[in-house]
C-alpha positions as CSV (number, residue, x, y, z in Angstrom):
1,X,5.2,-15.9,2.4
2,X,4.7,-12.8,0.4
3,X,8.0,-10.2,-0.1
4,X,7.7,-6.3,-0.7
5,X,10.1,-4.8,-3.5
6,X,10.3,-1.1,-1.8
7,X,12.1,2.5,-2.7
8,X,12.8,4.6,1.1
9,X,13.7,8.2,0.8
10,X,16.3,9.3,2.6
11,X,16.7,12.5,4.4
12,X,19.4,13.7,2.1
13,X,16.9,13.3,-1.0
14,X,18.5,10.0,-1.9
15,X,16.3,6.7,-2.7
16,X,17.6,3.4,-1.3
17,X,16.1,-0.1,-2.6
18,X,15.2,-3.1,-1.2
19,X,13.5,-6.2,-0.4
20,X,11.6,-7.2,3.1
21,X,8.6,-9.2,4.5
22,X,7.2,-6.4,6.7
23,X,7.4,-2.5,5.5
24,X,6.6,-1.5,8.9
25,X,9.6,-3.4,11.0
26,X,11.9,-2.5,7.9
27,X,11.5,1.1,7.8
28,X,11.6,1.3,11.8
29,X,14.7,-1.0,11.6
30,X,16.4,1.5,8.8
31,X,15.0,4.3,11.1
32,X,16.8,2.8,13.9
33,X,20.1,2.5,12.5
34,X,19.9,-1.4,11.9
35,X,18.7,-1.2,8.4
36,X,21.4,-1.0,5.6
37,X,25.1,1.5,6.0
38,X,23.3,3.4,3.3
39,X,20.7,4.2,4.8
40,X,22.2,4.4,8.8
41,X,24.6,7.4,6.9
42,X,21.8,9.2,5.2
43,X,18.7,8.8,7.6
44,X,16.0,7.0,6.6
45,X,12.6,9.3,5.9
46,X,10.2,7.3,4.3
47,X,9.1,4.6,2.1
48,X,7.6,5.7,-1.0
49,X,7.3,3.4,-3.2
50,X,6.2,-0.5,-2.8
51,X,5.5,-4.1,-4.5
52,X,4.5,-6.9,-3.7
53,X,6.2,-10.3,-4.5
54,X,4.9,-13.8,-4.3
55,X,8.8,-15.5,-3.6
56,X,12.3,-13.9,-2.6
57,X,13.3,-14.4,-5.5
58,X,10.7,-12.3,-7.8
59,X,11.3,-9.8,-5.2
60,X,15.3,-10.4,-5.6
61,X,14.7,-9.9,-9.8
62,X,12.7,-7.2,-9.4
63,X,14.8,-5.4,-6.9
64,X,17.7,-5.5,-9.3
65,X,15.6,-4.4,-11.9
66,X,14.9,-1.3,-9.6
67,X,18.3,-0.8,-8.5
68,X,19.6,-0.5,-12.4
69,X,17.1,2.2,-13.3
70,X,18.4,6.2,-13.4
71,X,17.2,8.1,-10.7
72,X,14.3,10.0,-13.1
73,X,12.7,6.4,-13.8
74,X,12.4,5.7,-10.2
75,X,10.6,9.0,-9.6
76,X,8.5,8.2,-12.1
77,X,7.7,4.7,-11.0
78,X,6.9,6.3,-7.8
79,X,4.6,9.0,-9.2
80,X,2.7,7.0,-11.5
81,X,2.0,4.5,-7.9
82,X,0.6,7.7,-6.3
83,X,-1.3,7.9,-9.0
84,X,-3.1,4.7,-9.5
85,X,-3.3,4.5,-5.6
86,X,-7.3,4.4,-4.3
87,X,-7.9,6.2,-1.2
């Protein structure tokens, strides 16, 4: 079973990371108010940022690895994916 790293924007401009099987039920679930007390206090927007993960644990490691980056390198992770997105 694959796992998606992701980065969801909050309505108050804030990012929140995390780890899920399905980006779709996740975000409706943060949407909802069953996602994490982060999100359920800040509103969930959108997700904007995604990887994919072959086990829960790469997607574990690499979440950390997210989670310790400044604010500044997460936009820029998420621009440069915006980027080298094909439409």
């Amino acid at each position: 079973m694959a796992y998606f790293v992701y980065i969801l924007q909050c309505a108050d401009a804030s990012l929140y990371t995390g780890i899920t099987t399905d980006l779709k039920r996740r975000l409706a679930e943060h949407k909802n108010g069953i996602g994490s007390h982060y999100t359920r206090s800040r509103g969930a927007v959108k997700i904007v940022y995604s990887e994919k993960r072959a086990t829960r644990s790469l997607a574990s490691k690499r979440e950390a690895e997210i989670k310790r980056l400044p604010r500044a390198k997460k936009l820029v992770l998420i621009q440069f994916k915006k980027r080298t997105m094909i439409y």
